[in-house]
C-alpha positions as CSV (number, residue, x, y, z in Angstrom):
1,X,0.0,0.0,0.0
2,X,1.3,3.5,-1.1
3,X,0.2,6.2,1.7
4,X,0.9,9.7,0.2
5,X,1.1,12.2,2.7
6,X,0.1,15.7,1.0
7,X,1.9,18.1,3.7
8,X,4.9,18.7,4.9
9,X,7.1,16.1,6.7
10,X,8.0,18.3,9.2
11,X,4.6,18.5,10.8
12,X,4.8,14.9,11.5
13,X,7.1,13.4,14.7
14,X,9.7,10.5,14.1
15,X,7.3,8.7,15.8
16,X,4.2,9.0,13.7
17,X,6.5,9.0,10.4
18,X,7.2,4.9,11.7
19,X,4.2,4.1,12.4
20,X,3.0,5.4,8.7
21,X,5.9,3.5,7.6
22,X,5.1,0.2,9.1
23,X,1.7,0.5,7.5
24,X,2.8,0.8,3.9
25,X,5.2,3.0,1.7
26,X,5.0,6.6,2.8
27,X,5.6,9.5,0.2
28,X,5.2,13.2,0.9
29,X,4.3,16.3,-0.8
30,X,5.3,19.2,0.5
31,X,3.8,21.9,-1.4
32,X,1.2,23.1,-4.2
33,X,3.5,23.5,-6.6
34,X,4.5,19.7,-6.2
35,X,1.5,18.8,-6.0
36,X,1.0,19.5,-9.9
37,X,3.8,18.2,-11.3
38,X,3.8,14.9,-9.3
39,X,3.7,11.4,-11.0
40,X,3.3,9.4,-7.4
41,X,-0.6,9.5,-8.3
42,X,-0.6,7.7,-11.0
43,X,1.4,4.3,-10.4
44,X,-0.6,1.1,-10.4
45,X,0.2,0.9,-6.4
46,X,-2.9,0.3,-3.9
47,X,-2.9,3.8,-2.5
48,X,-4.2,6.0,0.4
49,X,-4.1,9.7,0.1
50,X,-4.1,12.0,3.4
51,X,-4.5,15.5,1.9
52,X,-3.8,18.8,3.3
53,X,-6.3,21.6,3.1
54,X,-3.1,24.0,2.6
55,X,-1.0,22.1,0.5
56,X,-3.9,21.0,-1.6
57,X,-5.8,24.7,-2.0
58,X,-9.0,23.2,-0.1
59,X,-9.2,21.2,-3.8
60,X,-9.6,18.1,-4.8
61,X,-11.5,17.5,-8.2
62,X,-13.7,14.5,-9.8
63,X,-11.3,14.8,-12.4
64,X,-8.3,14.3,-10.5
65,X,-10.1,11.2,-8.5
66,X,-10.6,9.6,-12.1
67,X,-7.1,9.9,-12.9
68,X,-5.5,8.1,-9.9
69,X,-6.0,4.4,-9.8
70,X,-6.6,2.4,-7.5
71,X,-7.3,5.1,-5.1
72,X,-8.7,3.0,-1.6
73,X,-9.1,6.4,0.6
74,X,-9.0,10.4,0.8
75,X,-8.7,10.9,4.6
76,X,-8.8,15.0,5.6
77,X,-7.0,16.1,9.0
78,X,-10.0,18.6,9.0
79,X,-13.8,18.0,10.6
80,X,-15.0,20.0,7.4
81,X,-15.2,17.4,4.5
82,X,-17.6,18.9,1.9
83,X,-14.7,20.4,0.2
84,X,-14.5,17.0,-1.5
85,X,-17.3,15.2,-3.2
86,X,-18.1,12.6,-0.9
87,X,-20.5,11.1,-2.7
88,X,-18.8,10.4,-5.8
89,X,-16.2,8.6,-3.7
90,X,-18.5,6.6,-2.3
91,X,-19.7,5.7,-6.0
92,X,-16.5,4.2,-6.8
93,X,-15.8,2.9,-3.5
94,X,-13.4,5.1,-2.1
95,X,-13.2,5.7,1.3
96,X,-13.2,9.3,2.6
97,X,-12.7,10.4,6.4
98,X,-12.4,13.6,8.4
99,X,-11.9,14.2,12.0
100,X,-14.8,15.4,13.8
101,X,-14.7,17.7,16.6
102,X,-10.9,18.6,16.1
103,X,-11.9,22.4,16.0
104,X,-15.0,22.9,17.5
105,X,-13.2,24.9,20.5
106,X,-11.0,26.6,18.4
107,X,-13.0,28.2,15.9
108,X,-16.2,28.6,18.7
109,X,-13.3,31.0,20.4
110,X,-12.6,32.9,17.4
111,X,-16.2,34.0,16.5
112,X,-16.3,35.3,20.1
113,X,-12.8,37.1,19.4
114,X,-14.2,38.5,16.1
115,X,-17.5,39.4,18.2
116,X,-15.6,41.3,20.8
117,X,-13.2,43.2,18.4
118,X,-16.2,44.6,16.7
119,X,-18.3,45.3,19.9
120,X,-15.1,47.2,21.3
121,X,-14.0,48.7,17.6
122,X,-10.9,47.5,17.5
123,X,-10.9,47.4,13.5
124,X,-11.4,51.0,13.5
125,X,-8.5,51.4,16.6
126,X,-6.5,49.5,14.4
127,X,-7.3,51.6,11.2
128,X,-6.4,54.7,13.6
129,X,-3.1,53.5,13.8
130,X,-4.1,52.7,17.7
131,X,-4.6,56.3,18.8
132,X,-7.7,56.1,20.8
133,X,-10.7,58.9,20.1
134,X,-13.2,57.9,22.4
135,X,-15.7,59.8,20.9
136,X,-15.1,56.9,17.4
137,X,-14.0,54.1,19.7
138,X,-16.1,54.0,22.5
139,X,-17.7,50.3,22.2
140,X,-20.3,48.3,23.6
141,X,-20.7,45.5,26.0
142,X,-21.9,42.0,25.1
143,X,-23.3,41.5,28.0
144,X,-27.4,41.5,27.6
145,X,-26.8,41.7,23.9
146,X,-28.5,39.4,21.6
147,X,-26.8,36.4,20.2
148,X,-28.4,34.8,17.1
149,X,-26.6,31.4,15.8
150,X,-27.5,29.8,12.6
151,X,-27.2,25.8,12.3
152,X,-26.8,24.0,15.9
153,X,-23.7,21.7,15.3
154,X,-20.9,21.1,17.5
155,X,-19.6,24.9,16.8
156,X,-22.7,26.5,17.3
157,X,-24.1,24.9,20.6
158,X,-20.4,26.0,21.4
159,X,-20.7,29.4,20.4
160,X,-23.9,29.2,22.1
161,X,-22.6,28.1,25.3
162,X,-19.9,30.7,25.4
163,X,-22.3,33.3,25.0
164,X,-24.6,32.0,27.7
165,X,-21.4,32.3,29.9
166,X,-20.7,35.8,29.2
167,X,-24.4,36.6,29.9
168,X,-25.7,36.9,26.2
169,X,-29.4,36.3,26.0
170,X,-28.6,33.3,22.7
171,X,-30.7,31.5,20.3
172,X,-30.4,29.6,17.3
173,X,-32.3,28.6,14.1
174,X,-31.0,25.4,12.7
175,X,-32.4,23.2,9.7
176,X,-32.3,19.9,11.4
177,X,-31.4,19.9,15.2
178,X,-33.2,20.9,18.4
179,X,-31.7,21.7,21.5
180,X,-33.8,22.5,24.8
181,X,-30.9,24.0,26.3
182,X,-31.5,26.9,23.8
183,X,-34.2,29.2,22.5
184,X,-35.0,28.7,19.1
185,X,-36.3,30.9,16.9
186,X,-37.4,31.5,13.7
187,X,-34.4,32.4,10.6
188,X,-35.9,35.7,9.7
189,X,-37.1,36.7,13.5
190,X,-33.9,35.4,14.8
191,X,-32.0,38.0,12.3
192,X,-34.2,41.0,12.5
193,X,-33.8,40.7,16.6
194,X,-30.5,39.4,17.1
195,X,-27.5,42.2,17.2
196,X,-24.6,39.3,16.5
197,X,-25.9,36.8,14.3
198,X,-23.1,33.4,13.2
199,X,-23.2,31.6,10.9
200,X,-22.2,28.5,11.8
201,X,-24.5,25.7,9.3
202,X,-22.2,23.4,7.2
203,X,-21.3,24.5,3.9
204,X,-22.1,22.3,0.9
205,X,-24.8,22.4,-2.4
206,X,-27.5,22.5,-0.1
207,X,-26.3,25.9,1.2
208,X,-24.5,27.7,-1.2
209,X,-25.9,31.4,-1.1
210,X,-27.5,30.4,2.0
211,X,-27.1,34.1,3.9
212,X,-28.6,36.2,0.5
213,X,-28.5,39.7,0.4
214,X,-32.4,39.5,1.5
215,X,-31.4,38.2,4.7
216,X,-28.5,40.6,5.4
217,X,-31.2,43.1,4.7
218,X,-33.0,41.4,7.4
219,X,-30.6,42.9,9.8
């Protein structure tokens, strides 16, 4: 079995390069611009293929899947997986797997660092060139503000809980899940009311131009 490793080796230990190793015959590629020109694809080799978001331009095309044989798997190191067609793998039997929950915490933090920088103005501070004018600069408190989250996976009941904790009055719209934990609202009511509205629902076909510039009106 062929495992190519689109990344760098350096983000691997010794230790997790061996174990690869003992599994099969380990190849990386490093960078974008080796990533066209390489010829590992295309040998007759059994092969698994863990691919990089970075290395790989968040791309990996039909095309490219046809022109790879026997191709076993496509495994991602991110919980987002809809950049690659999942379905047509799974027509021609090709494994795909992410890793869900590996950023949940992460990128729940950052929409409440986003949230804060706007409520405190720190883009315009920044634009300032960080001298204060506190008639521009003077900002708001989240606390008693309106939180609105749109799509109740593991990053939005996370975003949800964090703004519970700072004392937020939250709730969420979401196609699919319910959570009694949470006050749920209708889309259009919960973006007319809310003043911080994320937008945390998976992106794929089914929501491509999901926020339209008739909801941003909304707000």
């Amino acid at each position: 079995m062929k495992i190519i490793v689109v990344n760098k080796k350096s983000e691997f230990s010794e230790e997790q390069v061996k174990k690869l190793e003992n599994l099969g015959d380990v190849v990386f590629i490093e960078t974008s611009e080796d990533l066209k020109t390489t010829k590992e694809f295309y040998s007759q080799d059994e092969k698994i293929i863990a691919l990089d978001p970075g290395v790989s331009e968040w791309a990996f095309s039909n095309e490219t899947v046809d022109k790879i044989p026997n191709l076993k798997a496509v495994c991602l190191p991110t919980t987002k997986y809809e950049w690659v067609d999942g379905k047509y793998l799974r027509k021609k039997e090709i494994l795909l797997t992410n890793v869900p929950k590996y950023s949940t915490e992460s990128v729940a933090e950052h929409c409440i660092l986003l949230m804060l920088s706007l409520s405190k103005k720190l883009p315009m501070i920044i634009n300032g060139g960080w001298k204060l004018d506190y008639d521009k600069h003077l900002g708001n408190e989240v606390k008693g503000a309106k939180m609105g989250v749109i799509g109740l996976g593991d990053i939005g009941k996370r975003v949800l809980e964090l703004g519970q904790s700072m004392g937020m009055n939250v709730s969420y719209w979401s196609r699919k899940s319910k959570n009694p934990r949470f006050d749920y609202e209708e889309l259009d009511e919960l973006i007319k009311n809310s003043d911080y509205i994320f937008l945390t629902i998976s992106e794929g076909p089914e929501t491509k131009n999901f926020f339209s510039k008739d909801k941003a009106d909304l707000m």
